[in-house]
C-alpha positions in Angstrom: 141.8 146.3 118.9 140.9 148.3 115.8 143.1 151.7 115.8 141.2 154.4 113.9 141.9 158.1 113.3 139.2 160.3 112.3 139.7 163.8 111.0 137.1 166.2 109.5 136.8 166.5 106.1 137.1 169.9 104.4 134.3 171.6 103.4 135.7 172.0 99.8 135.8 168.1 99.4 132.5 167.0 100.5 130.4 170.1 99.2 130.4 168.7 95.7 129.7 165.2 96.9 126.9 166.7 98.5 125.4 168.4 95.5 126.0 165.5 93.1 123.5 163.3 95.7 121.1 166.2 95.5 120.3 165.8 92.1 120.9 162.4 93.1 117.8 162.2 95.2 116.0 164.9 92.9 116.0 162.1 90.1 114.8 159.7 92.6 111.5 160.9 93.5 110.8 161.7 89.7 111.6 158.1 89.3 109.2 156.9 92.2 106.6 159.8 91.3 104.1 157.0 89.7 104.2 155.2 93.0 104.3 157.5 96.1 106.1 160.7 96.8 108.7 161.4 99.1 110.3 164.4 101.7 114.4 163.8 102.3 116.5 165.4 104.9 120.4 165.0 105.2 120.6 164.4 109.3 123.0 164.0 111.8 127.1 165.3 111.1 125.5 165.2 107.4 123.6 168.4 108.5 125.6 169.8 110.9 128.9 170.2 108.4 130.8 167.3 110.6 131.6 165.0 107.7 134.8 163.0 108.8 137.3 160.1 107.6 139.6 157.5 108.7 143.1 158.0 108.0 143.4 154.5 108.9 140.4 152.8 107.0 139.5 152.1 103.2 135.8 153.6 103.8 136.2 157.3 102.7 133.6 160.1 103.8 129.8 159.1 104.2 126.9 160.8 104.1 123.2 160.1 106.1 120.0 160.8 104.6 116.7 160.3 106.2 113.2 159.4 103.9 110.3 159.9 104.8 107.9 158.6 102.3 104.6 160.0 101.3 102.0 156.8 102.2 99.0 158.0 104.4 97.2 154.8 103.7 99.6 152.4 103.3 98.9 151.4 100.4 102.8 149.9 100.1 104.1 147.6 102.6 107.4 147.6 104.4 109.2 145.5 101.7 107.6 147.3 98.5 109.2 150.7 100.1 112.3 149.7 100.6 112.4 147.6 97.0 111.0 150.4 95.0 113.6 152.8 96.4 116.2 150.2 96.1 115.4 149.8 92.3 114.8 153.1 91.7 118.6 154.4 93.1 120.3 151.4 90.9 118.2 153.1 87.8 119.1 156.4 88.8 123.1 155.7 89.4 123.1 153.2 86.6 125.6 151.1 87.8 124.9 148.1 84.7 125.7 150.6 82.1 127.1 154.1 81.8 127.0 155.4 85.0 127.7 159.5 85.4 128.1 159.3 89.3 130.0 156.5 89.5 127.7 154.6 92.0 128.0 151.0 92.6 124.5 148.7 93.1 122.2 149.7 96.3 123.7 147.6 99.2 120.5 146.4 101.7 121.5 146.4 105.2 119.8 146.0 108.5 119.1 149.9 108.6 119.5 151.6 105.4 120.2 151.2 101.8 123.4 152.4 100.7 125.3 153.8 97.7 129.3 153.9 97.4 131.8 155.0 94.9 135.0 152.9 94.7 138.0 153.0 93.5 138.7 149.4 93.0 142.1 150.0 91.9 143.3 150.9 95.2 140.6 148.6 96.8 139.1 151.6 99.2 136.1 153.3 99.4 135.8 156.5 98.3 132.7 158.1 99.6 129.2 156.4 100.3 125.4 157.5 101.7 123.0 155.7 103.9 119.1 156.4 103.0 117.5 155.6 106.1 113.3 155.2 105.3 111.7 156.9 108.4 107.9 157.6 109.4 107.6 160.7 111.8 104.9 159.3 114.5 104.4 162.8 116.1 105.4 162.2 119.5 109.1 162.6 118.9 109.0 158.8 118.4 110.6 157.6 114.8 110.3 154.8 112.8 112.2 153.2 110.5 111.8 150.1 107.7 114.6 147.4 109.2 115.4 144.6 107.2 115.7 141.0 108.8 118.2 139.3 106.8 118.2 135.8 108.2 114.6 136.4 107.8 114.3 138.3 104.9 111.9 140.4 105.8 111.2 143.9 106.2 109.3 146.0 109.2 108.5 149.1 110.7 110.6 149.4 113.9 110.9 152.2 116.7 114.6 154.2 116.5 116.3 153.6 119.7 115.7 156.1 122.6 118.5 158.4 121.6 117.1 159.6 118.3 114.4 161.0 120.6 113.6 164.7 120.4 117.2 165.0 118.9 116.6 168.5 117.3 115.3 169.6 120.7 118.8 168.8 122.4 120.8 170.4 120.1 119.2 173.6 120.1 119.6 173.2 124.0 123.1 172.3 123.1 123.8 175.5 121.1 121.9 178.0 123.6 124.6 177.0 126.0 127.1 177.1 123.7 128.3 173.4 124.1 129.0 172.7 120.3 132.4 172.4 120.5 132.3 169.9 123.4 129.9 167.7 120.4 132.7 168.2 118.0 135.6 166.8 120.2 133.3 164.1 121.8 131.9 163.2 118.6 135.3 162.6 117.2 136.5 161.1 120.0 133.6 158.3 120.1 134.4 157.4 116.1 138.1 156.8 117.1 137.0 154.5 120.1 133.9 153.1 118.5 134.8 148.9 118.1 131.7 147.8 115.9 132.2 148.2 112.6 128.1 148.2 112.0 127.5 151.3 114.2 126.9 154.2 112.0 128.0 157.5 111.7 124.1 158.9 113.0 124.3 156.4 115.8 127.0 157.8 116.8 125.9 161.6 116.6 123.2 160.5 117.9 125.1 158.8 121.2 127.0 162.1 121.3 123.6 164.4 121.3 122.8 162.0 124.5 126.3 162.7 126.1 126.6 165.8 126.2 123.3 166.8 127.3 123.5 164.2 130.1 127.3 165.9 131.0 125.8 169.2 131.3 122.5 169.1 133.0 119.8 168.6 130.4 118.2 165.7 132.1 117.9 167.7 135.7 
């Protein structure tokens, strides 16, 4: 059984992680201007200042960032999205040549596309982001661009039921002054969590869910 232990990381370490992706992302939509246009949020313990680490892992600090891109009559396809975003991060980071932020190539996975910093001397992971491509439909439904890989193809695809009205249930959360119960549960669920795909925002997300259901918000 994998053994983790998660701690949360100090403000004063991930805060200039934080602001180096900024300008990151800043140079990303002036990359992918010519082509669409794009709003970002950093969601789940990204936004809520609950960045964490495992003392018993190689994999560093991470960071989730949702993309919602600019397309009202989707002119681009599922596949051109994610590949022009793709490109676009490997030109911004530079990973070929000089790079400044020290960013590997854009990995592809099932869900996001993601960025990491490694110290290959020591063979660990230093800190990383997932760019999750969304579409807002309105109802407090959300997609997202998933990539088949035995496929190798791309689609739109619902988020699973517990991204639903998310910022809802954490205001409900914080009304009743439940935050801390999110803190320790959330922590708690990354030390028993077994698959190693399950991200950090799933399992913010899962939390959300939990502690809403433990308290009455479903009544």
């Amino acid at each position: 059984m994998i053994m983790h232990d998660f701690e949360y990381v100090p403000k004063e370490e991930w805060k200039p992680v934080r602001d180096e992706l900024f300008e990151i992302i800043h140079r990303l939509q002036n990359e992918v201007r010519d082509d669409f246009t794009f709003q970002y949020h950093f969601v789940g313990s990204s936004k809520r200042n609950m960045i964490t680490r495992d003392l018993n892992s190689n994999n560093g600090f991470d960071f989730d960032v949702n993309i919602e891109v600019n397309d009202p009559d989707e002119d681009y396809s599922a596949k051109e999205i994610r590949n022009i975003l793709r490109k676009g991060l490997d030109k911004v980071n530079n990973p070929y040549g000089c790079s400044i932020f020290g960013y590997d190539y854009t990995e592809d996975s099932t869900r996001v596309l993601t960025i990491k910093v490694k110290d290959r001397a020591n063979s660990c992971i230093l800190h990383s982001c997932d760019f999750c491509i969304i579409y807002e439909c309105g109802d407090g439904q959300q997609q997202y661009i998933r990539y088949n890989k035995k496929q190798h193809s791309y689609s739109w695809e619902y988020q699973p039921k517990g991204y639903y009205d998310l910022p809802i249930k954490i205001e409900w959360i914080k009304k009743h002054k439940l935050w801390q119960q999110v803190r320790d549960n959330y922590i708690d669920k990354k030390n028993t969590n077994t698959d190693d795909n399950k991200k950090s925002r799933s399992i913010f997300a899962e939390t959300i869910h939990q502690v809403c259901q433990q308290n009455g918000y479903y009544r």
